[in-house]
C-alpha positions in Angstrom: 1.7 29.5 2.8 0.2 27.5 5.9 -2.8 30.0 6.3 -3.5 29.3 2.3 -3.3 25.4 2.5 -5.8 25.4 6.5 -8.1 28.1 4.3 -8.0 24.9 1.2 -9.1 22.2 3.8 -11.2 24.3 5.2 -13.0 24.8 2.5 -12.5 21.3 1.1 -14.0 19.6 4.9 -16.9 22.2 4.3 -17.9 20.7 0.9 -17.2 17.2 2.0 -19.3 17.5 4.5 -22.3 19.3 2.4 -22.4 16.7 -0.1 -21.9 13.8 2.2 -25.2 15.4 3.8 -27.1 15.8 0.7 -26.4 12.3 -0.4 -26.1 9.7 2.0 -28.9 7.3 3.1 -29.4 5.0 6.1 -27.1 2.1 5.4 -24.6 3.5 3.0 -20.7 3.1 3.5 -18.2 5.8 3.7 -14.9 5.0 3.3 -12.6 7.9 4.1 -9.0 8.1 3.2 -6.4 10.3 5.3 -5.7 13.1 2.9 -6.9 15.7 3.6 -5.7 15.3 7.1 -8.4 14.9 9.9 -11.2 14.2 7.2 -12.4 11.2 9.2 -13.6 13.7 12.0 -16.1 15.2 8.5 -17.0 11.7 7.3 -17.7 10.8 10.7 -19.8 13.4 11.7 -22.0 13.3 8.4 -22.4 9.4 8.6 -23.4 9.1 12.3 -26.0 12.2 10.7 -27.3 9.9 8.4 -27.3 6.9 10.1 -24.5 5.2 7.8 -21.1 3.6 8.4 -17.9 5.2 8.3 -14.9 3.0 7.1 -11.0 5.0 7.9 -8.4 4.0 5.7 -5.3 5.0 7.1 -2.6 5.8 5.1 -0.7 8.0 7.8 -1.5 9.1 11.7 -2.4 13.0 11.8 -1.4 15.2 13.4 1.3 12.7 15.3 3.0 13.2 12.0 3.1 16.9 11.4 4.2 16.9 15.0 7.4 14.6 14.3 8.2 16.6 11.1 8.2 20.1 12.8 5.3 21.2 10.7 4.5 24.6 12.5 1.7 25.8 13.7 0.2 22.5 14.4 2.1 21.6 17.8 -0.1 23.4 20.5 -3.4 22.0 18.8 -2.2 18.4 18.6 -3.4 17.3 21.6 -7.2 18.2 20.8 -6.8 17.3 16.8 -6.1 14.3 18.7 -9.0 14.0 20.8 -11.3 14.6 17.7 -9.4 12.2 15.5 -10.0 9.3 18.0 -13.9 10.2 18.8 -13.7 9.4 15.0 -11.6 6.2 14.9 -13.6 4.7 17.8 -17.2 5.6 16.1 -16.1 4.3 13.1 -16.9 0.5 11.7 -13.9 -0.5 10.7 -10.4 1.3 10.8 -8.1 -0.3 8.0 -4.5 0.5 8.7 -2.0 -0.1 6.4 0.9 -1.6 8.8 1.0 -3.5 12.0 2.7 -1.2 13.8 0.0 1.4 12.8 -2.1 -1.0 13.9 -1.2 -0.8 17.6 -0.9 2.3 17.5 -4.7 2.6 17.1 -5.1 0.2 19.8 -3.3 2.6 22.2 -5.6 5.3 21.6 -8.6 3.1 22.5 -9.9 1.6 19.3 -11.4 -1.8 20.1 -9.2 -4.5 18.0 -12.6 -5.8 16.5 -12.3 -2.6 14.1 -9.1 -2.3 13.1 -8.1 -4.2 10.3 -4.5 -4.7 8.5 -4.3 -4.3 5.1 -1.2 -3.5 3.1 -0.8 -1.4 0.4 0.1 -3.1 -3.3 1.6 -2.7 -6.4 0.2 -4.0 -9.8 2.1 -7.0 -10.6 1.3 -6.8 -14.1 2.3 -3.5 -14.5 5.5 -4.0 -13.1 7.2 -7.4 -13.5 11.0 -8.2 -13.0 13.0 -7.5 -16.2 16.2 -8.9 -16.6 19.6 -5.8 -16.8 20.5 -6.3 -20.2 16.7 -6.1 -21.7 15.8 -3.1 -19.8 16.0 -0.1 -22.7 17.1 2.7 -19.8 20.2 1.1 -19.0 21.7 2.2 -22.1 19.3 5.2 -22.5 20.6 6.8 -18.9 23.9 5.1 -20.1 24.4 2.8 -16.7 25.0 -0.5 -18.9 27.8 -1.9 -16.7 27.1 -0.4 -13.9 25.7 -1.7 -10.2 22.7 1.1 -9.5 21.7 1.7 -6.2 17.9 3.1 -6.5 15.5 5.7 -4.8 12.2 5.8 -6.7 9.4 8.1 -5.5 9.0 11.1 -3.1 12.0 13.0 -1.8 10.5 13.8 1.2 10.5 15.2 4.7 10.1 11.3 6.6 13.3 10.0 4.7 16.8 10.8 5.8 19.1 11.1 2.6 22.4 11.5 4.8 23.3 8.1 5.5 22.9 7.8 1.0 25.1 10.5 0.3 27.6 9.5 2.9 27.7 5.7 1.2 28.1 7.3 -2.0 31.0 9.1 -0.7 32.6 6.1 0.5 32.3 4.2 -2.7 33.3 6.9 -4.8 36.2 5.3 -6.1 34.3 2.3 -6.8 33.9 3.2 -10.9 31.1 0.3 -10.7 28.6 1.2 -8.5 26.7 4.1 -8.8 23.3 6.1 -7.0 20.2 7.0 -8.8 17.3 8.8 -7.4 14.2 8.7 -9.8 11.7 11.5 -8.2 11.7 14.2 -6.5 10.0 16.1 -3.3 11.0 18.9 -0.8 14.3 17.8 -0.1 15.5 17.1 -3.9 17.0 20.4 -4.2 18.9 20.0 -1.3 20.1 16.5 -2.2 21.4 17.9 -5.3 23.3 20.5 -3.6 25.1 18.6 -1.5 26.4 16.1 -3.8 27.7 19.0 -5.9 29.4 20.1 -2.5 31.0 16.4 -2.3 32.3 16.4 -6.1 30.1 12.9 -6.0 30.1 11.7 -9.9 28.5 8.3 -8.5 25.4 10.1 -8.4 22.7 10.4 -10.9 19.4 12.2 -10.8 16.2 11.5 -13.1 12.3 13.0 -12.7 9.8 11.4 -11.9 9.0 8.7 -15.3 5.2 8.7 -16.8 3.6 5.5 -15.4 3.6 4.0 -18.6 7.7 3.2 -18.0 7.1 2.5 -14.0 8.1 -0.8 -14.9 11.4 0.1 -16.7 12.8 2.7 -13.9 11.6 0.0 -11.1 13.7 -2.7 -12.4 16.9 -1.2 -13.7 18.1 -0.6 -10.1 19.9 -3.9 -8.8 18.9 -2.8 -5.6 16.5 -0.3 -4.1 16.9 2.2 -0.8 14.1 2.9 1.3 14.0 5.2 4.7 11.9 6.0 6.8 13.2 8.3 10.0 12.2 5.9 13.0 10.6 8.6 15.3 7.6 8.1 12.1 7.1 4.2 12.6 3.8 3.6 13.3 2.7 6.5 11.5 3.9 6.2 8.3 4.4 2.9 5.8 7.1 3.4 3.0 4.7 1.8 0.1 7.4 2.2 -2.7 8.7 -1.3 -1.2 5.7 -3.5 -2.8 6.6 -1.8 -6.1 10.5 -2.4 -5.5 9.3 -6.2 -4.6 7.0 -6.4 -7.8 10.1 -5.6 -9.7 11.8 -8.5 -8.1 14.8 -6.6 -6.6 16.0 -6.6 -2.9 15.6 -3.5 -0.7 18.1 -2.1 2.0 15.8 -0.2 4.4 17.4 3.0 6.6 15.6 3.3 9.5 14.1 1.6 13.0 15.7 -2.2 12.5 12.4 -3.0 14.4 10.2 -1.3 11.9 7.4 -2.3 9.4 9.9 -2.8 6.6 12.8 -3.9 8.1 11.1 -7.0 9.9 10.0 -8.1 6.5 13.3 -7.7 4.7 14.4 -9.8 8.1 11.6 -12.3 7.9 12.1 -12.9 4.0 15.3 -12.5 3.9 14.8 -9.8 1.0 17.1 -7.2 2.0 18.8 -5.5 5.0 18.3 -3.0 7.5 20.7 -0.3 8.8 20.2 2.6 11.2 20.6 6.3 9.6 23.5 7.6 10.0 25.3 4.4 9.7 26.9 5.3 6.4 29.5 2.5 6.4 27.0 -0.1 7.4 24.9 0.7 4.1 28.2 0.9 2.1 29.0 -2.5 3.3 25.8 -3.9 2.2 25.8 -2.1 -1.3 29.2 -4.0 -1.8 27.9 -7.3 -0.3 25.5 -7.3 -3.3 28.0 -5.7 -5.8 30.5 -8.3 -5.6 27.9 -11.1 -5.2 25.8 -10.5 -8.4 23.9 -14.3 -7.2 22.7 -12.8 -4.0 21.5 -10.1 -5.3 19.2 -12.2 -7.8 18.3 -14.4 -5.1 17.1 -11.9 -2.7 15.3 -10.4 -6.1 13.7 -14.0 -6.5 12.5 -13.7 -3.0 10.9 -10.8 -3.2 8.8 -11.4 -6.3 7.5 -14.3 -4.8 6.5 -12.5 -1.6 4.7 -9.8 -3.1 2.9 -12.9 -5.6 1.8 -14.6 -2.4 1.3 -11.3 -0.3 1.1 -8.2 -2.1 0.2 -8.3 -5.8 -3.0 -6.1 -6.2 -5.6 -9.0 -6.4 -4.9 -9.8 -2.7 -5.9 -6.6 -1.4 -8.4 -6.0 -3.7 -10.1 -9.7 -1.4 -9.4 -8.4 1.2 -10.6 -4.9 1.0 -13.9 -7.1 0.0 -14.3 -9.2 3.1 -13.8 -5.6 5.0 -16.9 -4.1 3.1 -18.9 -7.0 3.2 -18.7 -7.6 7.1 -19.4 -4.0 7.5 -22.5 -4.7 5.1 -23.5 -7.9 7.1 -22.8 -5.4 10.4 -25.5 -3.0 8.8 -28.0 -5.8 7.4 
C-alpha cells in the first residue's frame, strides 16, 4: 500500500513539474499547497527554472508529521526530506503558514521572518451561521430534541486522540441528558465504534459525513464542539474545523497541548476550554459546566461568532491572501 501511494506522487511530482516547465514565464507566481507532501521541493525547483516566484502554503510540516504519526518507511529519510524541504522554504518568496506556532517553527529551520507570513484558515460565514436548537431540523431528524450534544465534526484521524471522549462518555453515562455525536469519519472511526460497543455506551451517536449543502445544520446542532489535536503535532498541524465550530457560534473544548494554537485562543477569547488527553474527568467536568449552565454555553457561542466575524470569516483571508500576492508582485516588478 505505501509502495502504491510513493509510485502516485511520484508520478504526480513528475507531471507537476513537466507542466510547471512548459508553462511558466519570468515573473509568474506559484503558489504551492502541502498535499502532496514535499511538492514545494517540485514547485521550487521549476520556478527558480523559469525565473518565477514560488509562494508555500503550509497546511502541515512534512515529513516531521509522518515521523510523529509512525508513518513507516519514512523515519530513516526524514532527516534529508528535511534538508530538501528547507532549501525550498528558504528560496521561496513568501512561506504562508497557517498558525503561529507553525510559524516558528519555520523560523527554527532558518527561514528569514521577512517570508513567512501567518494566515489562518476560514470558514464561510454565510454558509454556516449560528442557528438557534429548536429551529435546527436534525434535532428531531437524529431524534436529540432534548438532549445536550457534545460534537466531533470532520476527519477521524490519526493526530486526534478519541480516548479521553470515550472515557467522558463513560463517566456521564448515567447522565440521560447529555449525549456524544461524531459526524465524520477517518482511519480511526472503526475503531471508535468498537470500543463504545465494548463500553455498552448508549450516550454515543455516530453520523457520516453530511453533503455541504446541510454543513450548516450538523455544525450548529451540537451545543458544544470537541477538537484534539495530540500535542507532539503542534506546530505541525492546525485543527481548522474550529473556525467552522466558531462560524456556527458554539464554544469548543480543545484536547490537547493547553499551550497550543487552539487552546490559547479558546484562553484568550474566552470561547471554550482546554484539557490534556487523557484527562477524562477534566473534560467530563467541563461538558457538565456547560450542561447545567445552558447561559454559558450561549455566551461562550456569542463569543465565538463574533471572533471569527472580526478574525476569521472568509473575506478576511481572502485580504489578506491579497496583500501576500501583491507584495510578492511588487517584489518581482
Amino acid at each position: 500500500m505505501l509502495g502504491l501511494r510513493a509510485i502516485d506522487y511520484l508520478t504526480f511530482y513528475l507531471s507537476a513539474c513537466w507542466f510547471l516547465l512548459a508553462h511558466l514565464q519570468r515573473g509568474d507566481v506559484v503558489v504551492a499547497k502541502t498535499d502532496p507532501p514535499l511538492i514545494s521541493i517540485v514547485a521550487g525547483a521549476a520556478a527558480r527554472i523559469r525565473a518565477a516566484k514560488l509562494v508555500n502554503w503550509l497546511q502541515d510540516l512534512f515529513p516531521e508529521t509522518a515521523v510523529e504519526l509512525g508513518v513507516r518507511g519514512v523515519g530513516w529519510l526524514a532527516r534529508f526530506l528535511s534538508w530538501l524541504r528547507n532549501i525550498s522554504l528558504r528560496a521561496a518568496a513568501m512561506n504562508v503558514t497557517i498558525g503561529g506556532r507553525m510559524a516558528d517553527r519555520l523560523a527554527s529551520f532558518g527561514v528569514p521572518e521577512r517570508q513567512i507570513r501567518v494566515i489562518h484558515n476560514w470558514a464561510d460565514g454565510g454558509a454556516v451561521h449560528p442557528i438557534a436548537r429548536e429551529a435546527n431540523p436534525l434535532r428531531a431528524e437524529w431524534g436529540l430534541e432534548r438532549k445536550f450534544a457534545v460534537g466531533y465534526s470532520g476527519n477521524l484521524g490519526r493526530a486526534h486522540e478519541f480516548e479521553t471522549m470515550v472515557g467522558a462518555a463513560d463517566l456521564l453515562r448515567a447522565r440521560a441528558d447529555v449525549v456524544f455525536l461524531f459526524i465524520g469519519g477517518g482511519v480511526h472511526r472503526e475503531g471508535l465504534e468498537r470500543r463504545v460497543r465494548e463500553l455498552a455506551l448508549e450516550n454515543v451517536y455516530f453520523q457520516p459525513y453530511q453533503p455541504r449543502e446541510k454543513l450548516g445544520l450538523s455544525l450548529t446542532l451540537p451545543d458544544v464542539h470537541l477538537v484534539s489535536l495530540r500535542p507532539e503535532l503542534e506546530g505541525l498541524i492546525v485543527p481548522s474545523k474550529f473556525y467552522g465550530i466558531a462560524a456556527a457560534g458554539r464554544p469548543t473544548v480543545a484536547i490537547g497541548d493547553p499551550d497550543g494554537e487552539i487552546p490559547t485562543l479558546l484562553r484568550r477569547y474566552d470561547i471554550g476550554y482546554a484539557v490534556t488527553p487523557g484527562d477524562a474527568r477534566g473534560l467530563a467536568a467541563r461538558l457538565v459546566e456547560l450542561a447545567d449552565n445552558p447561559g454559558l454555553c450561549s455566551t461562550m457561542g456569542t463569543k465565538a461568532r463574533e471572533v471569527f466575524v472580526q478574525q476569521f470569516d472568509m473575506p478576511h483571508a481572502m485580504r489578506a491572501w491579497r496583500e501576500c500576492l501583491d507584495a510578492v508582485e511588487s517584489e518581482i516588478r
